[in-house]
N, CA and C atoms of all chains as a GROMACS GRO file, in nm:
protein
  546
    1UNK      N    1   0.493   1.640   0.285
    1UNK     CA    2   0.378   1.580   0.218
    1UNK      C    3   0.275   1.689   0.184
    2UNK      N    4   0.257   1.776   0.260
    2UNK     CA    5   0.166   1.848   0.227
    2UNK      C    6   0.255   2.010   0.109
    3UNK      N    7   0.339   1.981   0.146
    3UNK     CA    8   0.354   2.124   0.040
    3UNK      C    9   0.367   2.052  -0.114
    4UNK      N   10   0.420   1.916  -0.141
    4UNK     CA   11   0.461   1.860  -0.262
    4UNK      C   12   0.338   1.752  -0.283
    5UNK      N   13   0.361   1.647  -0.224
    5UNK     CA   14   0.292   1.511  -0.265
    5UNK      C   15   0.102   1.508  -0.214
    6UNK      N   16   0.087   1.582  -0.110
    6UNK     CA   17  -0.111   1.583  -0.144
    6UNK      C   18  -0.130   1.679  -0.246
    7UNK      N   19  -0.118   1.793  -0.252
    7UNK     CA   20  -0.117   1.894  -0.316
    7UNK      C   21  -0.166   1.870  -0.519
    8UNK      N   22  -0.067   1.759  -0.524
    8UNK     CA   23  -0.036   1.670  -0.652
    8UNK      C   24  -0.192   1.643  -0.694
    9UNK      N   25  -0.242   1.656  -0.838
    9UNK     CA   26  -0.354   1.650  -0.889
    9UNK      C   27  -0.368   1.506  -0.900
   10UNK      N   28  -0.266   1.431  -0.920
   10UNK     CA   29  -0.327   1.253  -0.956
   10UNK      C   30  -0.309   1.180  -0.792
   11UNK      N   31  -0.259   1.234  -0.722
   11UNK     CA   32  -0.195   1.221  -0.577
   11UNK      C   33  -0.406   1.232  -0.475
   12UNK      N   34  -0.450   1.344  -0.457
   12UNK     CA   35  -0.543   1.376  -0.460
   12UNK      C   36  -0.668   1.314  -0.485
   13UNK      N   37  -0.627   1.291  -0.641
   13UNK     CA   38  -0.753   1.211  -0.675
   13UNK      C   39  -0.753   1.023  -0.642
   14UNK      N   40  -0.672   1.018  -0.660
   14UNK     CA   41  -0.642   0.845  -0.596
   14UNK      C   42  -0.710   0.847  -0.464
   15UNK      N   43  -0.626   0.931  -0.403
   15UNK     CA   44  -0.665   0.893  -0.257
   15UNK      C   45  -0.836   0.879  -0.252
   16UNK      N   46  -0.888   1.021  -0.286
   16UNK     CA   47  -1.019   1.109  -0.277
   16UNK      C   48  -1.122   0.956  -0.361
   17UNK      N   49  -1.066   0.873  -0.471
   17UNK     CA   50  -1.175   0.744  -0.534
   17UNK      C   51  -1.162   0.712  -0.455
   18UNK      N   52  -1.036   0.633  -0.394
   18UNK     CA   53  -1.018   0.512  -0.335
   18UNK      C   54  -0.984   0.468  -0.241
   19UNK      N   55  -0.962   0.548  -0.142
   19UNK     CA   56  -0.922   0.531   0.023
   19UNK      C   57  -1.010   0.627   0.070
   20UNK      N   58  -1.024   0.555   0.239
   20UNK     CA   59  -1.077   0.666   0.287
   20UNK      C   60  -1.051   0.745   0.386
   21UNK      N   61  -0.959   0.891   0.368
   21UNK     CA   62  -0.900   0.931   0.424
   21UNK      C   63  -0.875   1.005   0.606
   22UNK      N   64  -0.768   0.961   0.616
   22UNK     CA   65  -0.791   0.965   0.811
   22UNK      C   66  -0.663   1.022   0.854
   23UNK      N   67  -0.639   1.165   0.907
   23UNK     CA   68  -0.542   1.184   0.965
   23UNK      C   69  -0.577   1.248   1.112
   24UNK      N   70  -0.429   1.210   1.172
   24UNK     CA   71  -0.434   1.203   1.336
   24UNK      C   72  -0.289   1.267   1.329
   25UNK      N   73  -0.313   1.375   1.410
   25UNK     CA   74  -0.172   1.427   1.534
   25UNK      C   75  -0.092   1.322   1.537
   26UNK      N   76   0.066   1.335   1.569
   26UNK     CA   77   0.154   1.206   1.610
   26UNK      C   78   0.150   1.219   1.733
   27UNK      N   79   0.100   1.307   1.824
   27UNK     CA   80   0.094   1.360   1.974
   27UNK      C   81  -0.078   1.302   2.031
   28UNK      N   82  -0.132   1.249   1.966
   28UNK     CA   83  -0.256   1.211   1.970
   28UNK      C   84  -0.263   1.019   2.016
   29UNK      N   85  -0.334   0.974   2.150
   29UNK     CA   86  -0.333   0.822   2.178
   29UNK      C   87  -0.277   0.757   2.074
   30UNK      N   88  -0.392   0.767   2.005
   30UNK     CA   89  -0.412   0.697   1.851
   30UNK      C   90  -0.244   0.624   1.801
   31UNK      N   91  -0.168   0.764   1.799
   31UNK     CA   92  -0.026   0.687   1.756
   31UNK      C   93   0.034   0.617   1.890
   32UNK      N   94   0.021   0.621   1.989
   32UNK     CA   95   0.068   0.464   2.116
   32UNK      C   96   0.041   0.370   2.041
   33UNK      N   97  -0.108   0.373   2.013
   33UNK     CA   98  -0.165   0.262   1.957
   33UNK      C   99  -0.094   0.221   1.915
   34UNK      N  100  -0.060   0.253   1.791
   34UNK     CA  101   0.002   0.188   1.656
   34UNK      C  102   0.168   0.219   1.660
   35UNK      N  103   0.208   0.277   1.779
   35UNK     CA  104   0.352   0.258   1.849
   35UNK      C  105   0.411   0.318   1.715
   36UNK      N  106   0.392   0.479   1.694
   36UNK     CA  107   0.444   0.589   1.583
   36UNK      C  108   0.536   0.650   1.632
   37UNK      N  109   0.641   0.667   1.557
   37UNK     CA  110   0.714   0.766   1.680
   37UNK      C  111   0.787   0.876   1.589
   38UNK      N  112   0.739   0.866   1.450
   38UNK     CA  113   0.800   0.960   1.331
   38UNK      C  114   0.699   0.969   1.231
   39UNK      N  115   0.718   1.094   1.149
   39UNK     CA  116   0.631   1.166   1.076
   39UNK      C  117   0.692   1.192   0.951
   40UNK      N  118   0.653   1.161   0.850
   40UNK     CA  119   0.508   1.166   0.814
   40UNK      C  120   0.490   0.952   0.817
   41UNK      N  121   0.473   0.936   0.932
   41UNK     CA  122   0.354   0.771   0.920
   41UNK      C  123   0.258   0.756   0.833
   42UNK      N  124   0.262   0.644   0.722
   42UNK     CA  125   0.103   0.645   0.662
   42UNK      C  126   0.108   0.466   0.657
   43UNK      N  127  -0.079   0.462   0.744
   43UNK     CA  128  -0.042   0.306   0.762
   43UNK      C  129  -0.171   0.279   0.702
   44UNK      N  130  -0.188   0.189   0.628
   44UNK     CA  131  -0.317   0.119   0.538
   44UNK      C  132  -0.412   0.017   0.603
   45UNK      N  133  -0.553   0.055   0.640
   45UNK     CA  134  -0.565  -0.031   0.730
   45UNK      C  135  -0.712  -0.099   0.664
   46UNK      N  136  -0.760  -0.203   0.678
   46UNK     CA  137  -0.917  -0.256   0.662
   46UNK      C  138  -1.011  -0.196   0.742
   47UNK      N  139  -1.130  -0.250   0.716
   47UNK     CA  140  -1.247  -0.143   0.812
   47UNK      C  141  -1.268  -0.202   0.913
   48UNK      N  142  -1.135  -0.317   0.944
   48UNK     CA  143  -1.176  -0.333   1.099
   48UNK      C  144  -1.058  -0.267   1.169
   49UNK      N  145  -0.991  -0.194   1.090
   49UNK     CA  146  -0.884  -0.152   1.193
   49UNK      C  147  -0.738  -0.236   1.187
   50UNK      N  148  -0.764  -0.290   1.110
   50UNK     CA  149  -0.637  -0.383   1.136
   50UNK      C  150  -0.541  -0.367   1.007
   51UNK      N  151  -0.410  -0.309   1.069
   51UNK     CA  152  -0.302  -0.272   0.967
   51UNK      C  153  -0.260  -0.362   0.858
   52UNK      N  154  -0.226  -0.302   0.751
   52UNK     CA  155  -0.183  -0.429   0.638
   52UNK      C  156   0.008  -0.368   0.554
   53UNK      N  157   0.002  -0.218   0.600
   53UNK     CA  158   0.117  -0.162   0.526
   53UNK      C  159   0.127  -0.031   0.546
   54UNK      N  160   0.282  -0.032   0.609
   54UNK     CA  161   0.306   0.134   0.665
   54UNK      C  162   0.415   0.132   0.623
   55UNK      N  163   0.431   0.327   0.602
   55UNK     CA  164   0.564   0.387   0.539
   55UNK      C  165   0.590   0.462   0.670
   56UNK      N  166   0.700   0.500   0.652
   56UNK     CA  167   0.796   0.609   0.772
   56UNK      C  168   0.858   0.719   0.655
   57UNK      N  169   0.822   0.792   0.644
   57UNK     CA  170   0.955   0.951   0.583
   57UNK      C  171   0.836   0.986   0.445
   58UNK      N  172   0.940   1.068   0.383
   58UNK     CA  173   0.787   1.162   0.263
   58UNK      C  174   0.852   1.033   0.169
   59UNK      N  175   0.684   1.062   0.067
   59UNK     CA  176   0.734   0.992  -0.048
   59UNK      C  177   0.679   1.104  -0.132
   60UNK      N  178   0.749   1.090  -0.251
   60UNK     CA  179   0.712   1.164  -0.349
   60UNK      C  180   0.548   1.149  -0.425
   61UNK      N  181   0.489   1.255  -0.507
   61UNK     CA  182   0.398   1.181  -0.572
   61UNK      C  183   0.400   1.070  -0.684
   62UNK      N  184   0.501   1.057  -0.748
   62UNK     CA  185   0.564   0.957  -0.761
   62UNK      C  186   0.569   0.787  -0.684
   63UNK      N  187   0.554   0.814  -0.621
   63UNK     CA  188   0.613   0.689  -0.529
   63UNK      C  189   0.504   0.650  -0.403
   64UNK      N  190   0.424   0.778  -0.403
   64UNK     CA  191   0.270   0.762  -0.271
   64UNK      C  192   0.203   0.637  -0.382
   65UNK      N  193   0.129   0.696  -0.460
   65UNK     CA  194   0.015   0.659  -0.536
   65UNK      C  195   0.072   0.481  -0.574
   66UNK      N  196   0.218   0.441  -0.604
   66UNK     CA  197   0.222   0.296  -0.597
   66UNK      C  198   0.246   0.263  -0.465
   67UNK      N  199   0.278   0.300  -0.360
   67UNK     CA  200   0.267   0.258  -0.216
   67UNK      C  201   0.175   0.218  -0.178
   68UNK      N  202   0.077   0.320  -0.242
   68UNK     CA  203  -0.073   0.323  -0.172
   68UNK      C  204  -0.153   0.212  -0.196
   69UNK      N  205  -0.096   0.158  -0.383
   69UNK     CA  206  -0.178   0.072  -0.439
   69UNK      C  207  -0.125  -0.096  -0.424
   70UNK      N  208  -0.005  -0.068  -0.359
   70UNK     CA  209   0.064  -0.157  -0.260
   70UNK      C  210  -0.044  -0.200  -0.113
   71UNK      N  211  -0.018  -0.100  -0.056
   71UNK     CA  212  -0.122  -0.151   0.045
   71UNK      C  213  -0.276  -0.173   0.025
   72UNK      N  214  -0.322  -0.167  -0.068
   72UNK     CA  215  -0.474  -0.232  -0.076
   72UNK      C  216  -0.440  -0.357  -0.135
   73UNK      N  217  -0.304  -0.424  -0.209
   73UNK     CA  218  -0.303  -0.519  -0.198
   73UNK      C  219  -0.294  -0.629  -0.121
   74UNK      N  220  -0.175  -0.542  -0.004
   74UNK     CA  221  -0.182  -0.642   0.078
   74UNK      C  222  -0.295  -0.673   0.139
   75UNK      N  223  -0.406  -0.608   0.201
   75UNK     CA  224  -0.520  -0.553   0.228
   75UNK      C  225  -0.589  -0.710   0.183
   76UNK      N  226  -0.622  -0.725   0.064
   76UNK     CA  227  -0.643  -0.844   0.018
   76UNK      C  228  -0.601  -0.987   0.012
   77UNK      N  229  -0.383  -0.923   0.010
   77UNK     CA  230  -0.368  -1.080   0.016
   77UNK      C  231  -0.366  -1.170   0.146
   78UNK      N  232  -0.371  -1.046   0.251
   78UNK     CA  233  -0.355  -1.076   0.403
   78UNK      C  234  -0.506  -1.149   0.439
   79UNK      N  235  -0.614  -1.108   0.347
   79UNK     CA  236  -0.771  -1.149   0.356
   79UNK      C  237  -0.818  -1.273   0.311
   80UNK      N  238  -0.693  -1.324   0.225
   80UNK     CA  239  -0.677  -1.426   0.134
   80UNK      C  240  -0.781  -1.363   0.028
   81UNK      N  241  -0.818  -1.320  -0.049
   81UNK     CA  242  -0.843  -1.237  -0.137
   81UNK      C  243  -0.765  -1.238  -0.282
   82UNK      N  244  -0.706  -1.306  -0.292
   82UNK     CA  245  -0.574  -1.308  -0.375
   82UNK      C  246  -0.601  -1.299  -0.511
   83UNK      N  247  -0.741  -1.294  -0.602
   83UNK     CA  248  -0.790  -1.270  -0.704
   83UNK      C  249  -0.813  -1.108  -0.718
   84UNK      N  250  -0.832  -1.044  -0.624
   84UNK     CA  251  -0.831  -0.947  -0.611
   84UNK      C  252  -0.684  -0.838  -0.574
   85UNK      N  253  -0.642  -0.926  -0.506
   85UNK     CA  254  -0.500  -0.859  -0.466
   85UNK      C  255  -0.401  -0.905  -0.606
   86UNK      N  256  -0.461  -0.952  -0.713
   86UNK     CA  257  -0.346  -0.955  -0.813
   86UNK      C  258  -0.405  -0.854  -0.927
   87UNK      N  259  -0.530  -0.784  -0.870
   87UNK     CA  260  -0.528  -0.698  -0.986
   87UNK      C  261  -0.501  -0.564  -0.938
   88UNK      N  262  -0.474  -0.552  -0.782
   88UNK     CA  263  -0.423  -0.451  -0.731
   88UNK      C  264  -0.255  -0.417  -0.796
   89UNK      N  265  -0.185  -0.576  -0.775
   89UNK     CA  266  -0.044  -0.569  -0.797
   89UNK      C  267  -0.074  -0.583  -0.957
   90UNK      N  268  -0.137  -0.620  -1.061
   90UNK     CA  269  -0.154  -0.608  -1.175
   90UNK      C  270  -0.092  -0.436  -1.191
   91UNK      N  271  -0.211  -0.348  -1.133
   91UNK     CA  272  -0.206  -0.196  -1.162
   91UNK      C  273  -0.109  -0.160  -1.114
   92UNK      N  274  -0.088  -0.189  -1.001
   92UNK     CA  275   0.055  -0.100  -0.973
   92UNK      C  276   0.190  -0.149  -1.018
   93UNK      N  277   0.202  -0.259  -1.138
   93UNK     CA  278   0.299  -0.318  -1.192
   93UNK      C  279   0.318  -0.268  -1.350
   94UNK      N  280   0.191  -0.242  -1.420
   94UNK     CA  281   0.166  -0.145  -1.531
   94UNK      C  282   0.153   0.013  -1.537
   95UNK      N  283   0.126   0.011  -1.399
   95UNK     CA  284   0.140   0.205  -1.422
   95UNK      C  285   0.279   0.241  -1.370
   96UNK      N  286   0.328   0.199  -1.239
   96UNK     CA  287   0.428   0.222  -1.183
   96UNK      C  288   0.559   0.117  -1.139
   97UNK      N  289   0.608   0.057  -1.250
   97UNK     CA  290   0.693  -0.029  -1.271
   97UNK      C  291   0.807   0.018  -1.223
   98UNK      N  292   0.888   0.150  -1.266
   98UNK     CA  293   0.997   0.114  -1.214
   98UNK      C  294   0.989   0.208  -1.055
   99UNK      N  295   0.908   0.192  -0.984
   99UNK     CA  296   0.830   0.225  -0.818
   99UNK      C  297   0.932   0.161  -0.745
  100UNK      N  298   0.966   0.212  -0.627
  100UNK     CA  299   0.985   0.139  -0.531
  100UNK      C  300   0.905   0.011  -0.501
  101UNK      N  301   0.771   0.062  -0.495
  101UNK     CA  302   0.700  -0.066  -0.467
  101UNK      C  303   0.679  -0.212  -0.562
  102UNK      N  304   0.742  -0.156  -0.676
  102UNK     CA  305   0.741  -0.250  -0.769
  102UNK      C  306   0.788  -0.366  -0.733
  103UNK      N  307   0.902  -0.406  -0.692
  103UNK     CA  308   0.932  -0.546  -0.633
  103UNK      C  309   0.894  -0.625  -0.577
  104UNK      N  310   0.835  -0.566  -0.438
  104UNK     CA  311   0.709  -0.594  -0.365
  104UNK      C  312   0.653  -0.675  -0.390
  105UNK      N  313   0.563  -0.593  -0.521
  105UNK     CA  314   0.423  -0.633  -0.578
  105UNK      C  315   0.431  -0.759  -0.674
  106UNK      N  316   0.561  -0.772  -0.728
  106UNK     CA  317   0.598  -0.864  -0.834
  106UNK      C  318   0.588  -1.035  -0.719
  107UNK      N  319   0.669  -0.977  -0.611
  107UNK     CA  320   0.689  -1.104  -0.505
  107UNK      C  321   0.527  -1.129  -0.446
  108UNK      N  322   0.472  -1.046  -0.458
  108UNK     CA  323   0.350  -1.078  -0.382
  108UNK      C  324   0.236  -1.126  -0.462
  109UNK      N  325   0.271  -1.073  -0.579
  109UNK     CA  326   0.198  -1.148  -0.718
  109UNK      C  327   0.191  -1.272  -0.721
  110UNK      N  328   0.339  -1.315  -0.716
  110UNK     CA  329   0.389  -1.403  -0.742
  110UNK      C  330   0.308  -1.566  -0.629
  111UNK      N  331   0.293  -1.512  -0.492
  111UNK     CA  332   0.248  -1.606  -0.385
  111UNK      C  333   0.097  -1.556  -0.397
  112UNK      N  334   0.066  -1.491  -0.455
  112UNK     CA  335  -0.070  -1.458  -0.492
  112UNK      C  336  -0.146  -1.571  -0.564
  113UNK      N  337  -0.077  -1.558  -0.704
  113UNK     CA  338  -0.105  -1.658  -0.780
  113UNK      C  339  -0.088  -1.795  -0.765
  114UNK      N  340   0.015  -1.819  -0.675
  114UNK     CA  341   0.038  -1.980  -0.659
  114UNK      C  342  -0.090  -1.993  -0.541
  115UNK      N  343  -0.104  -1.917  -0.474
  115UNK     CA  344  -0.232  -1.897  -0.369
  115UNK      C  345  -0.382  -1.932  -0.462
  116UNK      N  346  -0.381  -1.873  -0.538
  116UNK     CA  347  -0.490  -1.914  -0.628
  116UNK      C  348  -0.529  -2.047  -0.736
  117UNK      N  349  -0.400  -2.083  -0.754
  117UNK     CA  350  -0.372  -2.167  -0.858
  117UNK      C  351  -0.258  -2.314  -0.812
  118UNK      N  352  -0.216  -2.269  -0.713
  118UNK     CA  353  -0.164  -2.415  -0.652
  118UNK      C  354  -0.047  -2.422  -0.745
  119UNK      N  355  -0.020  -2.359  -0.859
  119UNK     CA  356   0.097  -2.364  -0.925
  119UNK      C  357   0.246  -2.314  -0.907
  120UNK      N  358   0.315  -2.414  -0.898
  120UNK     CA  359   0.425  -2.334  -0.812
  120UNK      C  360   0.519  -2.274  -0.921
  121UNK      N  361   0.480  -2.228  -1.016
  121UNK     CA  362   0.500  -2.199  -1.169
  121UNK      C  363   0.554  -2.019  -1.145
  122UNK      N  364   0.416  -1.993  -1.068
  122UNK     CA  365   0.400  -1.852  -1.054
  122UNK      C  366   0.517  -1.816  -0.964
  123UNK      N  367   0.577  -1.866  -0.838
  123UNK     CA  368   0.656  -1.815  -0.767
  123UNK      C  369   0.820  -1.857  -0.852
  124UNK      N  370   0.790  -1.920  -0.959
  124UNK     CA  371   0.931  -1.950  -1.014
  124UNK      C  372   0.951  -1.800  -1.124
  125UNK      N  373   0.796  -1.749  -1.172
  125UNK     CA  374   0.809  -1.670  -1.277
  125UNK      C  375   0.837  -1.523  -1.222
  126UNK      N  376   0.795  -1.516  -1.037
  126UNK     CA  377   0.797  -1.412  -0.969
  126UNK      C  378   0.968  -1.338  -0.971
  127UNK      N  379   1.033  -1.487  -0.936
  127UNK     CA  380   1.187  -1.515  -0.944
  127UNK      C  381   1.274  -1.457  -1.054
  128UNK      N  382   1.193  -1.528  -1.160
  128UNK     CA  383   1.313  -1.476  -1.254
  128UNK      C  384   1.249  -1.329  -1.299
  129UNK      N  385   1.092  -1.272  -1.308
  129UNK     CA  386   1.122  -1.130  -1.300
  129UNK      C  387   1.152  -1.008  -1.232
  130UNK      N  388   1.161  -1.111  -1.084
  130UNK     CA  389   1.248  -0.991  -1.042
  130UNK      C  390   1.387  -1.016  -1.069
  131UNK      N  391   1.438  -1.134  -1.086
  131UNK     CA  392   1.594  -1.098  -1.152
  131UNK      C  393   1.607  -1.015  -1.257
  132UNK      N  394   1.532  -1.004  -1.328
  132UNK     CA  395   1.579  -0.983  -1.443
  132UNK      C  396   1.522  -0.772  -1.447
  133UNK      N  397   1.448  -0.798  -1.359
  133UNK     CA  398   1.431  -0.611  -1.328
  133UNK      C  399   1.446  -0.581  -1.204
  134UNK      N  400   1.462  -0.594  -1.110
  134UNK     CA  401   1.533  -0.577  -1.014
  134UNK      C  402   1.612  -0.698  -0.902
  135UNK      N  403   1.742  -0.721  -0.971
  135UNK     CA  404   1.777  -0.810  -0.901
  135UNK      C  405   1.874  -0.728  -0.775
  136UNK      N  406   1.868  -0.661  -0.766
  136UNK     CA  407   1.933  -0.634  -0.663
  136UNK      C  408   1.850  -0.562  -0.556
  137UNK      N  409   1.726  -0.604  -0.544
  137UNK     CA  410   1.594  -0.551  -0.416
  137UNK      C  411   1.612  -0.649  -0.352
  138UNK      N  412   1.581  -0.622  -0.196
  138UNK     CA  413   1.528  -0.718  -0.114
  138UNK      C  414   1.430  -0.878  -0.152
  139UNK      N  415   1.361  -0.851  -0.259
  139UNK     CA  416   1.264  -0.921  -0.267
  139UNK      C  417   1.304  -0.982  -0.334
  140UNK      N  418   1.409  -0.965  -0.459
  140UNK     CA  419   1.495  -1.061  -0.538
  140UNK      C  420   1.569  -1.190  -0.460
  141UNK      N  421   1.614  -1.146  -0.372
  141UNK     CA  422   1.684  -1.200  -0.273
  141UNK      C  423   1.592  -1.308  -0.192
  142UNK      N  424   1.458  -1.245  -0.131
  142UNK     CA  425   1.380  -1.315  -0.092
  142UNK      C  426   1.300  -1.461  -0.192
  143UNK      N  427   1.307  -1.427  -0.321
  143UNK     CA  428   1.231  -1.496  -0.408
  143UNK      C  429   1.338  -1.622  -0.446
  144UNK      N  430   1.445  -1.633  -0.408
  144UNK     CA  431   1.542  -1.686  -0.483
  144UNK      C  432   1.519  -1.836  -0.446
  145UNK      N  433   1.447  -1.857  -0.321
  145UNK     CA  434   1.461  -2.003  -0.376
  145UNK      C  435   1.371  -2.110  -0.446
  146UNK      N  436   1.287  -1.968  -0.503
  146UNK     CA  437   1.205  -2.032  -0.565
  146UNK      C  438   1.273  -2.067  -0.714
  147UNK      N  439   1.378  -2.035  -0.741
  147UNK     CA  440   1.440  -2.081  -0.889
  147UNK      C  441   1.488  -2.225  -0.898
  148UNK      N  442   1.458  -2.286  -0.796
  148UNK     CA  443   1.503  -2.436  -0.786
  148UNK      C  444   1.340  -2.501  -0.788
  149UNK      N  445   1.268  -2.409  -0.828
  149UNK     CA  446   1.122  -2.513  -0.819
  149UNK      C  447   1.143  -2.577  -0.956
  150UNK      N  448  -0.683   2.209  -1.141
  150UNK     CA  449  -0.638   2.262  -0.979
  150UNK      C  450  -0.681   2.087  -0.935
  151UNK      N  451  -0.566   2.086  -0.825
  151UNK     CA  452  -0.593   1.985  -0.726
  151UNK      C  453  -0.716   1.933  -0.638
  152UNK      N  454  -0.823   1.851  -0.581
  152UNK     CA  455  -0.922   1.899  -0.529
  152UNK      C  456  -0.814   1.871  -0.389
  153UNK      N  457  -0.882   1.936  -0.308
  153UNK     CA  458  -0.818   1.910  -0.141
  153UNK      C  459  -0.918   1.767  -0.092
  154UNK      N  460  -0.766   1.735   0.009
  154UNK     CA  461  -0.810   1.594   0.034
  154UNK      C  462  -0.854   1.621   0.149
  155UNK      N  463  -1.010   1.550   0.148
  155UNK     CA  464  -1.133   1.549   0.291
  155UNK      C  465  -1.104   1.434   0.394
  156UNK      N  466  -0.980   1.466   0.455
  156UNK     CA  467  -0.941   1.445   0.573
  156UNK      C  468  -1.092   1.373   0.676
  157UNK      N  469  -1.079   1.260   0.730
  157UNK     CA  470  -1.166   1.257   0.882
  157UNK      C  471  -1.060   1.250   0.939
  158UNK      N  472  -1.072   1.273   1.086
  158UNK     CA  473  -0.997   1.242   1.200
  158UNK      C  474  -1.047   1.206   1.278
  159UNK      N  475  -1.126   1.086   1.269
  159UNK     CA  476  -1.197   1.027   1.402
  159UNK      C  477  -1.150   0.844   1.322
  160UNK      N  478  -1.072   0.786   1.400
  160UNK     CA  479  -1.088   0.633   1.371
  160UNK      C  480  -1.228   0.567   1.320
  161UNK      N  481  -1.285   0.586   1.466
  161UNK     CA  482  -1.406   0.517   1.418
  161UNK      C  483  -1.488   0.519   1.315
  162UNK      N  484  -1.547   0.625   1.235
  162UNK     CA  485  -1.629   0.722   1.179
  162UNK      C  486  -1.544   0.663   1.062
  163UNK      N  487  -1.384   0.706   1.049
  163UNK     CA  488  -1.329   0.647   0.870
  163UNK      C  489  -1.370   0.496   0.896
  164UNK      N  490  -1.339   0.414   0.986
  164UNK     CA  491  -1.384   0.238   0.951
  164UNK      C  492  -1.499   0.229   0.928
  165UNK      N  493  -1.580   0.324   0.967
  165UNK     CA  494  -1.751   0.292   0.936
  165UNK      C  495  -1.768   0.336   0.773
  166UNK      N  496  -1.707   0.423   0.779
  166UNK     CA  497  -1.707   0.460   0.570
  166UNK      C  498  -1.632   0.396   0.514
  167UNK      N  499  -1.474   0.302   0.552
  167UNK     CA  500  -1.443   0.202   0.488
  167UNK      C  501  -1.536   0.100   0.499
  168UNK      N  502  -1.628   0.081   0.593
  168UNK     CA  503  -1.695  -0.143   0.552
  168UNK      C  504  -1.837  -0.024   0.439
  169UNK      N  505  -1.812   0.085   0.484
  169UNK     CA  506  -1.930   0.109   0.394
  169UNK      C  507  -1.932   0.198   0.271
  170UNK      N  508  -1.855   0.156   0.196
  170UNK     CA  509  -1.801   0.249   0.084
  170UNK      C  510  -1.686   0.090   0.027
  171UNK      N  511  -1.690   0.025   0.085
  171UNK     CA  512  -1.589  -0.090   0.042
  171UNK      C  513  -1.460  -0.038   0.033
  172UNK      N  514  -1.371   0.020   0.113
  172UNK     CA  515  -1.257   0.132   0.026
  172UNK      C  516  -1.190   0.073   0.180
  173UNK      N  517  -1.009   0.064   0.154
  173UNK     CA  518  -0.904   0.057   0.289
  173UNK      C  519  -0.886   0.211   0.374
  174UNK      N  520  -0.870   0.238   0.462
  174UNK     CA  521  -0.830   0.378   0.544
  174UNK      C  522  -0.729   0.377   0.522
  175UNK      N  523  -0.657   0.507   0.459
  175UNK     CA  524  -0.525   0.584   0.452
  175UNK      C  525  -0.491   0.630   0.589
  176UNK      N  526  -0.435   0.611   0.682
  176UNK     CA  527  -0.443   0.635   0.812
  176UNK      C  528  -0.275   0.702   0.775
  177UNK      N  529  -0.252   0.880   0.794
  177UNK     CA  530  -0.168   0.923   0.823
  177UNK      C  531  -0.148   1.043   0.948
  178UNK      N  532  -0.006   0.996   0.991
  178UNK     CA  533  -0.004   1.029   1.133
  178UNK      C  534   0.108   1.161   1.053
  179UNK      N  535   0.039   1.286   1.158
  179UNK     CA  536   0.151   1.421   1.104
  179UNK      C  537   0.199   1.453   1.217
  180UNK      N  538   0.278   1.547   1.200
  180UNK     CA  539   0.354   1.673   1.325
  180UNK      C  540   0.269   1.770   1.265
  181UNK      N  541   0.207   1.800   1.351
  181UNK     CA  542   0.129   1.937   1.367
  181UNK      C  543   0.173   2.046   1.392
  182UNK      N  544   0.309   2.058   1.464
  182UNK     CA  545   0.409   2.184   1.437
  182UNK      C  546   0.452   2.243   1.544
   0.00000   0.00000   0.00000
C-alpha cells in the first residue's frame, strides 16, 4: 500500500477530502480490539467508533478509492441514512463500475431504495442489474430472489 | 506530485475530527516491519 496505492495522486486526495485518516501498528491493543490478525487491514468506521466495512490484503489504486466509497456507504445505510447512502453508491457506481465493489453497491442500492421508498421495484431492478453485469458475484446470487417480486 | 497522507494515530483524537468535520475514519492497521 504504501509503495503503489497511497502514494497514487487521486488515491491521496480522496482519502485527504474525505476520510479521516488513522493508522495503528498491527502489534498495537487497538488491533485485539478489532480482532486483526493480517496486514494491510483497512476498516471504515463512524465517529463513534463503530465499524461499518473492512478489507484484508492490498488493493490497488484502482480498487481502494471504490472500496472506500463503499464503506461510507455502508456508514449510512447501517445509520438508516439511505438517501444519503444512495448517493454514495450512486458515485461509486458511475465512476467505478466495473470495481470490485461494484456489485455490492448495486445490491445495497438496491435495499437502499426500497428502504426509502417502500417499493419493492428497486430490489427487483437491483436483480436484474446485477444479472445482467455481474451475474456471476456473490451479490447476484444474493439478490436473486428478488426476481420473483 | 501526490500530497502525503496526514496520518493520526490516536483513536480517539480521529473520532473527535470525524463527529467534527462530518467525515467516516479510514482506520488502517500496518506491519511496521
Amino acid at each position: 500500500m504504501d509503495a503503489v496505492t497511497y502514494p497514487d495522486m487521486q488515491v491521496s486526495n480522496f482519502i485527504i477530502d474525505k476520510l479521516v485518516p488513522l493508522r495503528v501498528p498491527v502489534d498495537s491493543p487497538l488491533a485485539g480490539d478489532f480482532k486483526v490478525t493480517w496486514t494491510p487491514t483497512l476498516v471504515t468506521l463512524d465517529f463513534y467508533g463503530k465499524e461499518h466495512h473492512r478489507t484484508v490484503g492490498f488493493l490497488s489504486p484502482e480498487e481502494l478509492v471504490p472500496s472506500l466509497i463503499l464503506g461510507m456507504g455502508k456508514t449510512d445505510f447501517d445509520s438508516g441514512d439511505f438517501n444519503d447512502a444512495i448517493v454514495h453508491f450512486n458515485t461509486l457506481l458511475n465512476g467505478y463500475p466495473r470495481s470490485a465493489a461494484a456489485p455490492e453497491a448495486i445490491f445495497l442500492r438496491g435495499v437502499s431504495r426500497y428502504k426509502a421508498s417502500h417499493d419493492a421495484g428497486a430490489l427487483k431492478d437491483a436483480y436484474q442489474q446485477l444479472q445482467a453485469g455481474y451475474p456471476e458475484s456473490e451479490w447476484a446470487k444474493r439478490a436473486h430472489p428478488y426476481s420473483l417480486l | 506530485m501526490a500530497q502525503a497522507i496526514p496520518w493520526e494515530n490516536d483513536l480517539t483524537k480521529a473520532l473527535a475530527r470525524g463527529k467534527a468535520e462530518h467525515k467516516t475514519v479510514l482506520l488502517d492497521f500496518f506491519n511496521p516491519g
